[in-house]
N, C-alpha and C positions, 0 to 999 in steps of 0.2 A: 720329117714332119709327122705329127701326133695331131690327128684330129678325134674331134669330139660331137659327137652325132646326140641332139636329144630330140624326143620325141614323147609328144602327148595327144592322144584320142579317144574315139568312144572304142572299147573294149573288142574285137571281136578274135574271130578263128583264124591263123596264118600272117599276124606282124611279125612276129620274132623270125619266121622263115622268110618272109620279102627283106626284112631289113640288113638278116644276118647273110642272106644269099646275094643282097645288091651287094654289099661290101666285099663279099669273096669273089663275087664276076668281075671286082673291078682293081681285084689283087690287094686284097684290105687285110691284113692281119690282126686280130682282135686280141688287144692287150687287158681288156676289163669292160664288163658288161654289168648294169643293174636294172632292174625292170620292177615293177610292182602294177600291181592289178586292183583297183579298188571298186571292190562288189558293190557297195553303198552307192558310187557315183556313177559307177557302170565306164571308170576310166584305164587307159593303160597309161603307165608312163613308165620309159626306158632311156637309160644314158650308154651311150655304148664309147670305147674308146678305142682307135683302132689305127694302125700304119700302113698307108699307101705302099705298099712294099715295089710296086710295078713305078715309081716317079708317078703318079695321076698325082695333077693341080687339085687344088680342092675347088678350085671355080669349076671344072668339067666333074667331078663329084655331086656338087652338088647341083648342077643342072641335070644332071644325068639322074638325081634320086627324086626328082620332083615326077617321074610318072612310078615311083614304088608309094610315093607320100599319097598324090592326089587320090587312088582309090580308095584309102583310107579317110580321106579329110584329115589328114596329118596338121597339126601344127610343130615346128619342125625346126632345126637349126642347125649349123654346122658347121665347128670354129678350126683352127687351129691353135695348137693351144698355146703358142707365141705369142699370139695376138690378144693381148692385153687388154682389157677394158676399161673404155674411159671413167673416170669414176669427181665426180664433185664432191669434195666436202664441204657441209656448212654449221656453222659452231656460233655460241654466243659468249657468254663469259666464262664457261665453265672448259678450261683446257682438257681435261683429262683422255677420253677420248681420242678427241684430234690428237695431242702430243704421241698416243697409241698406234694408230693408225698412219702418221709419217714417220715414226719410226720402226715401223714393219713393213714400209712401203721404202723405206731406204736403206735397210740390210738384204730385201728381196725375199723376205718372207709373205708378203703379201702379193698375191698375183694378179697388179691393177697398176694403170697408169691415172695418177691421180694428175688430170687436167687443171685446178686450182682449189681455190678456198673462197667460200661466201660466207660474209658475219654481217650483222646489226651493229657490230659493235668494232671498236677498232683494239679491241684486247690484244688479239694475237697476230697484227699485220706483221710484227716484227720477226717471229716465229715461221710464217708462213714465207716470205721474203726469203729471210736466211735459208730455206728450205730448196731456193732458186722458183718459187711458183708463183701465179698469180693472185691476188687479195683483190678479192672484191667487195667493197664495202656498201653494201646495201642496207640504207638505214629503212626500218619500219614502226609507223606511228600507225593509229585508229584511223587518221586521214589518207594516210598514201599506199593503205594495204596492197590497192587493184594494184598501182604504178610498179610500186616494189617487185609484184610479182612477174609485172611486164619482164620489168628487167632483168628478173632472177631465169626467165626462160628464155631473153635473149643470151647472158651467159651460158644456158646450157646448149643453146643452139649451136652458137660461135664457138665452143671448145668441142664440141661434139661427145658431150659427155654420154653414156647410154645408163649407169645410174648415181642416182643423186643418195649422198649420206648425213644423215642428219645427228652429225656426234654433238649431241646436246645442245642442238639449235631452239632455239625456248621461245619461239612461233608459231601458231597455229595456221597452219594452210587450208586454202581455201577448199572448196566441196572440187571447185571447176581443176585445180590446179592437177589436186587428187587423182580427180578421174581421168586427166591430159596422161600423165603420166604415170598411172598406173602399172602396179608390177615393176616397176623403176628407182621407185621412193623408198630405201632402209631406216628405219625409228630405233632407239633406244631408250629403253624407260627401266624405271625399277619396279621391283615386282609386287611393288603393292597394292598399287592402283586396281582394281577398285576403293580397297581398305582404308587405303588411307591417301587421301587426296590432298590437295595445297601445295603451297611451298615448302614447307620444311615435315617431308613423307618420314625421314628416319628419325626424325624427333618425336614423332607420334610414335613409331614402332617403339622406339626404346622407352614411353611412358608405358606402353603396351607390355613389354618385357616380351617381344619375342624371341624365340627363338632361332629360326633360319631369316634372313637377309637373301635378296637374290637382284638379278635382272633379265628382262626380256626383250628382244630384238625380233621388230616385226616388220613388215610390209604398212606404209600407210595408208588409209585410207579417209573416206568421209567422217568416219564412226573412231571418233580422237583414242587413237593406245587400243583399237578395238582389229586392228588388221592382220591378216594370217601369220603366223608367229612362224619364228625363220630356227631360232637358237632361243635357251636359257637357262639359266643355271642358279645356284645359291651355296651361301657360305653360312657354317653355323654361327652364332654369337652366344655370348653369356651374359650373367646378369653382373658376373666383375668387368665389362666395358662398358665406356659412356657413350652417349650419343655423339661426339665426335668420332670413335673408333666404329660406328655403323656406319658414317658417313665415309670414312675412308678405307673401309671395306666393301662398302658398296658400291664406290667408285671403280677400286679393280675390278670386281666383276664385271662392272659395266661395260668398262675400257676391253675385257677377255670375251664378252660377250656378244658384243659389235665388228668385231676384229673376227671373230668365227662365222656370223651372223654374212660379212661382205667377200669372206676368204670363198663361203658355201657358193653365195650368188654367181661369181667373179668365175668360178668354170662351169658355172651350169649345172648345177646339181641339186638345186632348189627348182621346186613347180608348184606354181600355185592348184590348190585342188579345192574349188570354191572357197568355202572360211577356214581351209584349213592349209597347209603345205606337205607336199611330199621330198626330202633331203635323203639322196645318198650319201651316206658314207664317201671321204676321199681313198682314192686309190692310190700307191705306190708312190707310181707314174705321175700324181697331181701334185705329189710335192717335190719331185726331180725338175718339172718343167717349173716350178716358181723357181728354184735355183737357178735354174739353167738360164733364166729371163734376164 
């Protein structure tokens, strides 16, 4: 067993020694540690990753670190790293993404148990079926927003999904839903927003003649495209490609960019650090246990 300890609080003197010293009183072998300190928010945050070498369960670990945490006011978690997490996808008519993300999720490069699929739309029930999963087809109109969402949170309930992925799901959630599940909710968008807004964003860039093309994967919240950014990246263009070749370049990024954006989430290496996030780097060790899964 390879557990994974992360840990966020207000900044002070002697966490790295309670944290590092519970794990060696309780025969922990420390395979990779990252930590970072942010002076601005007065926060610490640490991901430690470490081996029970003594047989300890990780239920008596992690009952046993709750009197190292509580004097800290830790908030706190501690997985092993087998243990998969649940993860929903929801999509609308745009496959790219989704097609991404189950097939990274089906050669085992993805380290998540994707519990189903939620659409508007009945595009991809065929896709998702063949995949052996669940399609949930939840239709939303201007009248049945609230209803919809009832029922998009009793599927999260009933699969026990712990985060929800929105690979080009092209509805806007509500303020209440947001805040329900907060820190839960993964968005992907392209990186122009602000610049260039509407429906068709790469057609304006390419009147535009820009130059770089991108996309960015955040955290949702109230504030539409506007929540802590997780991953992002860009691809150059030129002025010999048309506005079809920005769009199907910006797709792959999209597709690379969501797929890194839930890989980070899925072992615990993202933290929210108010409007911003804090991301380690993966470890060795984080891509032998996707294998190994």
């Amino acid at each position: 067993m390879t557990c994974v300890l992360t840990v966020q609080c207000t900044s002070r003197r002697g966490i790295v020694a309670a944290v590092t010293g519970y794990i060696a009183e309780r025969g922990g072998n420390i395979i990779d540690a990252a930590q970072f300190d942010d002076t601005e928010t007065g926060t610490f945050f640490a991901r430690i990753c470490f081996v029970p070498e003594t047989g300890a369960h990780l239920a008596d670990l992690k009952a046993g670190f709750t009197a190292v945490a509580d004097p800290f006011e830790m908030q706190w978690d501690m997985r092993d790293t087998k243990d998969r997490m649940k993860v929903l996808l929801m999509v609308s008519n745009f496959g790219h993404c989704l097609n991404d993300l189950l097939y990274r999720w089906r050669i085992g490069a993805l380290p998540v148990e994707i519990v189903g699929v939620v659409s508007n739309h009945m595009t991809y029930q065929k896709v998702v079926v063949n995949h052996d999963l669940p399609f949930h087809h939840i239709k939303v109109t201007k009248d049945n927003k609230s209803e919809a969402e009832a029922q998009l949170l009793r599927v999260v309930d009933d699969s026990g999904a712990e985060l929800v992925v929105l690979a080009r799901y092209m509805q806007i959630l509500s303020d209440a839903l947001c805040q329900k599940m907060s820190g839960r909710i993964i968005n992907i968008h392209h990186s122009f927003l602000p610049s260039f807004k509407g429906a068709n964003p790469y057609n304006q860039a390419f009147q535009r003649g820009v130059k770089l093309i991108g996309a960015t994967s955040h955290y949702v919240t109230a504030d539409l495209d506007e929540g802590p950014i997780i991953e992002q990246d860009t691809i150059r263009v030129t002025h010999a490609q048309s506005a079809a070749d920005y769009v199907s370049l910006g797709r792959d990024v999209e597709a690379q960019v969501l797929a890194r954006a839930v890989h980070a989430h899925a072992q615990n290496r993202v933290f929210i650090n108010k409007d911003k996030t804090v991301v380690f780097p993966a470890s060795p060790g984080d891509y032998a246990s996707d294998r190994m899964g």
